[in-house]
C-alpha positions as CSV (number, residue, x, y, z in Angstrom):
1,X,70.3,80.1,193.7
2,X,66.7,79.3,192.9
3,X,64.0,80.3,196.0
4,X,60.8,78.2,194.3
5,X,57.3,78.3,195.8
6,X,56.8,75.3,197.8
7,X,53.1,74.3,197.7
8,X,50.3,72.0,198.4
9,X,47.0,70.9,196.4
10,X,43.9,70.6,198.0
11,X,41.2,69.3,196.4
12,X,42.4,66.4,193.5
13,X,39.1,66.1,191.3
14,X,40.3,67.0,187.5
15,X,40.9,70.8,188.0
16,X,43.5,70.0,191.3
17,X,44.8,67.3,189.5
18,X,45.5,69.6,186.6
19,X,47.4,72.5,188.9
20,X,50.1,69.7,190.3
21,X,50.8,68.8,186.8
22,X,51.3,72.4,185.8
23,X,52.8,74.0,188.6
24,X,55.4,70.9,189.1
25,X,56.5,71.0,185.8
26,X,59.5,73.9,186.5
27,X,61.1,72.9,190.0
28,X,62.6,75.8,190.1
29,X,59.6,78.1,190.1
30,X,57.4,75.8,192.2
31,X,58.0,73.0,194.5
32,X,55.2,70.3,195.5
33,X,55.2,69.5,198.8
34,X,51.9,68.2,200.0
35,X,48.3,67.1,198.6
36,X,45.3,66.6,200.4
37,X,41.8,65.2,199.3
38,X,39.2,63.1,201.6
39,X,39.6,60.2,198.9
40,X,43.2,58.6,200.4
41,X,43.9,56.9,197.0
42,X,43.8,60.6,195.0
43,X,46.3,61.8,197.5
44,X,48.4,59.4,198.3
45,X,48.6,59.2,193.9
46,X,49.2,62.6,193.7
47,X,52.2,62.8,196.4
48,X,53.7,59.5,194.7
49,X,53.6,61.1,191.1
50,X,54.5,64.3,192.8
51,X,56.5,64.5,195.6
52,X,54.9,65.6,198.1
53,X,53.1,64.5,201.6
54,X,49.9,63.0,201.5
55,X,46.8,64.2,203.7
56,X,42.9,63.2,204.2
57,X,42.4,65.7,206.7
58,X,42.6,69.7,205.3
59,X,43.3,70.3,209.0
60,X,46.1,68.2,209.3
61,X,46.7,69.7,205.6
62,X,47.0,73.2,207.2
63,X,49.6,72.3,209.9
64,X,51.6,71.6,207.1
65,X,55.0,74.4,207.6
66,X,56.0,73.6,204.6
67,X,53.6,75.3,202.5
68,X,53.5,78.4,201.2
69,X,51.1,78.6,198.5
70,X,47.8,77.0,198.8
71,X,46.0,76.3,195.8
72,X,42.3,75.1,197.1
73,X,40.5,73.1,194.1
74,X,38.1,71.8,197.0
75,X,34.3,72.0,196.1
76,X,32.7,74.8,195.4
77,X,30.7,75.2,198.0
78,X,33.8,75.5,200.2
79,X,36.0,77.9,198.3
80,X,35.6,80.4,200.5
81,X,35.6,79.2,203.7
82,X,38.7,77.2,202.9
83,X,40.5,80.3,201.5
84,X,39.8,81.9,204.8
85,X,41.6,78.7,207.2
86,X,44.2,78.7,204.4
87,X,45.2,82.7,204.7
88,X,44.7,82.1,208.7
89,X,47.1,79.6,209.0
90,X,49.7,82.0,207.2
91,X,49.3,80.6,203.7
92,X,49.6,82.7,200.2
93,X,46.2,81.5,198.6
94,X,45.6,80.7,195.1
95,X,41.5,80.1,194.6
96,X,39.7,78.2,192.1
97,X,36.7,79.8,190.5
98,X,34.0,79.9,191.5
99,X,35.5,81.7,193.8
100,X,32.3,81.3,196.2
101,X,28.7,80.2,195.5
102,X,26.3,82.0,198.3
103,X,25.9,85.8,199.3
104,X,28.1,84.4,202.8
105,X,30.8,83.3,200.3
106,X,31.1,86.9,198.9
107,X,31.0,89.1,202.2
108,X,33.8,86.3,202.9
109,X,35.8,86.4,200.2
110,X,35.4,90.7,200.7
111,X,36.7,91.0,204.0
112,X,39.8,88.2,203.1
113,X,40.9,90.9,200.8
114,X,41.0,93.6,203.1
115,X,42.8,91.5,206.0
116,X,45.7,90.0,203.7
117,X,46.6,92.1,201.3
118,X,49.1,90.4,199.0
119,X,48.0,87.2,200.0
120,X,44.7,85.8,198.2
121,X,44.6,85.8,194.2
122,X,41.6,84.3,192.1
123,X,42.3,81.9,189.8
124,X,40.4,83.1,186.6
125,X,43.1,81.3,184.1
126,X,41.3,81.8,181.4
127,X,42.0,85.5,181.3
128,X,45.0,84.0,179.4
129,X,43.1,82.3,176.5
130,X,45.7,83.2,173.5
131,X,42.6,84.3,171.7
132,X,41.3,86.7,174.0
133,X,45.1,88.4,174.5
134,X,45.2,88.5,170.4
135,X,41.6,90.1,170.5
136,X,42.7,92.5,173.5
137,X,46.1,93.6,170.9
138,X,43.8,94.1,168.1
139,X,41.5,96.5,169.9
140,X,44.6,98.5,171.2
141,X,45.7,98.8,167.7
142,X,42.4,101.0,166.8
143,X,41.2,98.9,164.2
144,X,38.1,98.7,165.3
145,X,37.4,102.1,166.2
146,X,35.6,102.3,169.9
147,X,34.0,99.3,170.7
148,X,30.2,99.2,171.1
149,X,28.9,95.7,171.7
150,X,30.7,92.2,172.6
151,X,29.4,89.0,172.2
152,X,30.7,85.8,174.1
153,X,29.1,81.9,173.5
154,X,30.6,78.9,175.0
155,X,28.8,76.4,173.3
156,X,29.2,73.0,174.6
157,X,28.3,69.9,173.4
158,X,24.5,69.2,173.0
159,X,24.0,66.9,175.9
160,X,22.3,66.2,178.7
161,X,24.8,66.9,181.3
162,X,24.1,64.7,184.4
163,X,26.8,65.2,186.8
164,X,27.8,67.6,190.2
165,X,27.8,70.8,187.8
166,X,24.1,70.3,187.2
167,X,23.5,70.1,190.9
168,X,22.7,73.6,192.9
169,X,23.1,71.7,196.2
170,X,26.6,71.0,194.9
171,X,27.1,74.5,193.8
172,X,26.7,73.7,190.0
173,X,25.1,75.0,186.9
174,X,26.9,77.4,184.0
175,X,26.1,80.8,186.1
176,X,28.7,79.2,188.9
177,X,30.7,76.4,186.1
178,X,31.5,78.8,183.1
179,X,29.9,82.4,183.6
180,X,32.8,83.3,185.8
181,X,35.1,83.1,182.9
182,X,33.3,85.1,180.0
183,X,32.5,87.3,182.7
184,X,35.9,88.0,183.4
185,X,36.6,88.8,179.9
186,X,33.6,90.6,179.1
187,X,34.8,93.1,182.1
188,X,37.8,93.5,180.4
189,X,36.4,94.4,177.1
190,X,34.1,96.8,178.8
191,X,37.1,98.3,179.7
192,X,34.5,100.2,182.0
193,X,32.0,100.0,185.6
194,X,29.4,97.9,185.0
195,X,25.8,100.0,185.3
196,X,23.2,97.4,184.6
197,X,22.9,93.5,184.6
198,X,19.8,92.0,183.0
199,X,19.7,88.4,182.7
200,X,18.2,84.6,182.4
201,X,18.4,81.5,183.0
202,X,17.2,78.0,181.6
203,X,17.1,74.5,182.6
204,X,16.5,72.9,178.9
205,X,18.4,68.9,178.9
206,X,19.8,68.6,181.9
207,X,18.3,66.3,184.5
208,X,19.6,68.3,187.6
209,X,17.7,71.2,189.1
210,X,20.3,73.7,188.0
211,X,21.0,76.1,185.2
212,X,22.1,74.2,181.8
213,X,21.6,77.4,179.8
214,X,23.0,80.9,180.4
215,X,22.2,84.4,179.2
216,X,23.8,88.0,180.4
217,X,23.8,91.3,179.4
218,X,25.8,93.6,180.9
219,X,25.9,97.5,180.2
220,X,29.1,99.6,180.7
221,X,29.1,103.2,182.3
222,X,30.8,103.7,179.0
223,X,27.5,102.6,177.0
224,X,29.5,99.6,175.7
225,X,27.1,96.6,176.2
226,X,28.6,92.6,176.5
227,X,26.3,89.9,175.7
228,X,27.1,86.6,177.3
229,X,26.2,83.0,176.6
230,X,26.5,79.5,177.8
231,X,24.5,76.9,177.2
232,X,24.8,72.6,176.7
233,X,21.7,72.9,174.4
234,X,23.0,74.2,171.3
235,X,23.3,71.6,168.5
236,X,24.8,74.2,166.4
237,X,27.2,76.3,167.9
238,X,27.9,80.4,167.1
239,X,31.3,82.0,167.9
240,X,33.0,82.3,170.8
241,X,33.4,86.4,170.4
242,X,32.1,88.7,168.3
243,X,32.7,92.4,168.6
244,X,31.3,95.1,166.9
245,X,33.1,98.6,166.6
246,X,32.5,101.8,164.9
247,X,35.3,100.7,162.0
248,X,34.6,97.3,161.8
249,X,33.9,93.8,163.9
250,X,36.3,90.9,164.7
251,X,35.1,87.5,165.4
252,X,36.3,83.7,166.3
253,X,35.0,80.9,166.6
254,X,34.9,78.1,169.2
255,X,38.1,76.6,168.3
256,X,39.9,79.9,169.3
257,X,42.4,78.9,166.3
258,X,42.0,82.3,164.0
259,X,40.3,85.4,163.9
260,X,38.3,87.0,161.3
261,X,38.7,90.8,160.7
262,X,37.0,93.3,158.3
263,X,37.7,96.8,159.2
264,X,37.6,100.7,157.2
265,X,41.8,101.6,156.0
266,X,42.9,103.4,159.2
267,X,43.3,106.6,156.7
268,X,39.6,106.6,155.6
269,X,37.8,109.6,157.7
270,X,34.2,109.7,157.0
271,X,33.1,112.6,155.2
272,X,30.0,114.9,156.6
273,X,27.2,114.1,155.6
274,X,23.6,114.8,156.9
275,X,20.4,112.0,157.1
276,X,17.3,113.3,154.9
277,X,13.8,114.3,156.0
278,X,12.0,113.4,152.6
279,X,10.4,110.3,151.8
280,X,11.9,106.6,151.3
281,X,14.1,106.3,148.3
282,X,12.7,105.4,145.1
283,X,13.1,101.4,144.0
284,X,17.1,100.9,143.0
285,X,17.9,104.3,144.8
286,X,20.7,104.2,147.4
287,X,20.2,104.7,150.7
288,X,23.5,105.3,152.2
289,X,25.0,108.1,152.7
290,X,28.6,106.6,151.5
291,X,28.3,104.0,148.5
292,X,31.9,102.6,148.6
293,X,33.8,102.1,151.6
294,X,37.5,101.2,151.7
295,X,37.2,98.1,153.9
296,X,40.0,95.7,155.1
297,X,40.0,91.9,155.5
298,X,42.0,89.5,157.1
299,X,42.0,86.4,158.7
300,X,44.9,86.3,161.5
301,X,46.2,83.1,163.4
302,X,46.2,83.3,167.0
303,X,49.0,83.2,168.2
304,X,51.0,81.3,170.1
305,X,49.8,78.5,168.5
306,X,49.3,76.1,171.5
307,X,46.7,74.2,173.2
308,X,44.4,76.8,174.7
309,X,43.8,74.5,177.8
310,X,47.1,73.9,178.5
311,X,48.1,77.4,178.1
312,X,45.9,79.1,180.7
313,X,47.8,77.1,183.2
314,X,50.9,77.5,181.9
315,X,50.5,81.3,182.4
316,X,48.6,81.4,185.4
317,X,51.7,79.4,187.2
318,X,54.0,82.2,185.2
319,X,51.9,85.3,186.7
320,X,51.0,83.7,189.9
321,X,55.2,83.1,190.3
322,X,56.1,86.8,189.2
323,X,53.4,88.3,191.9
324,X,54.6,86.0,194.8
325,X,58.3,86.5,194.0
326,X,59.0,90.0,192.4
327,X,56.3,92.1,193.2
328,X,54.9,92.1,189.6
329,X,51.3,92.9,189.7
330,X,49.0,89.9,188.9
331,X,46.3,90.4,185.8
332,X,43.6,88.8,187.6
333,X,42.5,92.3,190.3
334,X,40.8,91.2,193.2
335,X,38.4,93.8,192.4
336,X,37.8,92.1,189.2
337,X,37.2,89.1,190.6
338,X,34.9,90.2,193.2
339,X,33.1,92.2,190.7
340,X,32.3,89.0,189.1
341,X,31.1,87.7,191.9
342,X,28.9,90.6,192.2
343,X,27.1,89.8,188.6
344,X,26.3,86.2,189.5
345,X,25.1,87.4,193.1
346,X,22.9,89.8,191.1
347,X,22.0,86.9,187.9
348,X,20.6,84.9,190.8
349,X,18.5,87.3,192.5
350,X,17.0,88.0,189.0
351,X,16.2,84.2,188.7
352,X,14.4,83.4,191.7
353,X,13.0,80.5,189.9
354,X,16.1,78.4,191.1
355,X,16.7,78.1,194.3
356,X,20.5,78.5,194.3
357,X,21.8,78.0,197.6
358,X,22.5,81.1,200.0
């Protein structure tokens, strides 16, 4: 006998639209019962294609005993404040990202994980990009010997973006839009705390007033140091990762389809060797210490071999089912998440320059 999660949608723009076509796809994990947006058409669409009950009213929404799961895809700017009705009406929460814009949203979004333990997760999806997962397997192999700096880019089309994302009144630019995500990561591959955040931002194409272009640098207690970028003003894009260890460096590149390796044999051992007080080497002399080294190349498929976009819901759905049903801890932390929140909190107060709200 199946026992599937019966839950509601609010908030259908494209991201809430994209949750009831991944989460109703196996009726016996999940079970749609009710979808709620302000625009009547998008809800009462979403319920016919669905199943489901219609609502215009999130109030109305939340008298709905149906529900179990919530997953609010409102705006931005009420994340948090919805989360908290949601989790108050007796509601297991599944949260968009940003989880929350303003310094409000994080005290918030703090004191909802203390009160309902069990009951609020953060949906940072894209923890479960295939090539990140292939890229945390490699580094567990030892291949590239400890890790000392990570590189992240998303690169997006040269453009001058003119919608709600380039609004700070809305909650928008890239620090709130995409940071969230390669911060996630990059607090992964730091694999440690976080002991120093330097940062800025840029408003380069975009008509808005908010942040079109994206730069973080975040230092591990570990000494491990993650450099972050997003920008829509690249007209020639770099990799998504690169990371550089002490036996070699891994990269991909935006299309997340392979990744390049080139690392020392795991039996190599580098010999002792000492560095020179004397003068610069004479004209065709060698400088280093070690003239041949045995290196290893590869270029590896990631695998599975899927669409990326449609993958990070399918497994969200999957780990979000396991946590709410048999107890199995969900990847996203709530610390993690918050922690994230944190960096941006911190990115913000470091550019005063735009006047984020809260």
């Amino acid at each position: 006998m199946t026992n599937p999660i019966k839950f509601g949608v609010c908030g259908l723009g494209r991201i809430g639209v994209k949750h009831c076509q991944f989460f109703s796809k196996d009726r016996d994990q999940y079970q749609p019962v009710a979808f709620c947006d302000i625009d009547s058409p998008r809800a009462h669409s979403a319920a016919s294609e669905f199943g489901g009950t219609p609502y215009t009213s999130f109030t109305t929404f939340l008298e709905d005993p149906e529900i179990e799961l919530a997953i609010i895809a409102t705006p931005s700017l009420d994340h948090a404040r919805n989360a908290e009705e949601a989790l108050a009406a007796g509601m297991t929460v599944l949260l968009e990202k940003p989880i929350g814009v303003t310094a409000e949203d994080f005290k918030i979004l703090q004191s909802l994980d203390q009160i309902y333990p069990g009951k609020l997760y953060f949906g940072h999806n894209h923890r479960f990009e295939p090539a990140f997962q292939n890229t945390l397997a490699i580094i567990e192999e030892g291949l590239l010997g400890n890790i000392q700096v990570v590189k992240l880019r998303k690169h997006h089309m040269f453009a001058r973006r003119n919608d709600w994302q380039m609004r700070l009144d809305c909650g928008g630019g890239q620090l709130s839009v995409w940071a969230p995500h390669l911060l996630d990561q990059s607090l992964q591959l730091i694999g440690a705390p976080v002991s120093k955040v330097e940062s800025y931002l840029r408003s380069i194409l975009t008509p808005g007033d908010a942040d079109d272009h994206v730069r973080i640098i975040l230092t591990g207690e570990n000494d491990v140091v993650a450099e972050l970028e997003i920008s829509n003003s690249v007209a020639i894009p770099g990799p998504h990762c690169t990371i550089y260890g002490d036996r070699g460096t891994l990269i991909y590149g935006q299309e997340q389809s392979e990744i390049q390796l080139k690392y020392l044999a795991p039996q190599f051992h580098w010999p002792e060797a000492t560095a020179s007080n004397t003068g610069s080497p004479v004209p065709g002399e060698n400088w280093a210490a070690d003239q041949e080294l045995p290196w290893v190349e590869e270029i590896r498929k990631v695998e599975p071999d899927t669409n990326m976009w449609t993958h990070v819901e399918v497994e969200l759905a999957r780990h979000l089912h396991a946590a709410i049903r048999e107890g199995v801890p969900f990847p996203v932390k709530n610390e993690d998440a918050l922690e994230v929140f944190r960096i941006t909190e911190t990115v913000k107060k470091q550019n005063s320059q735009f006047n984020s709200i809260g």
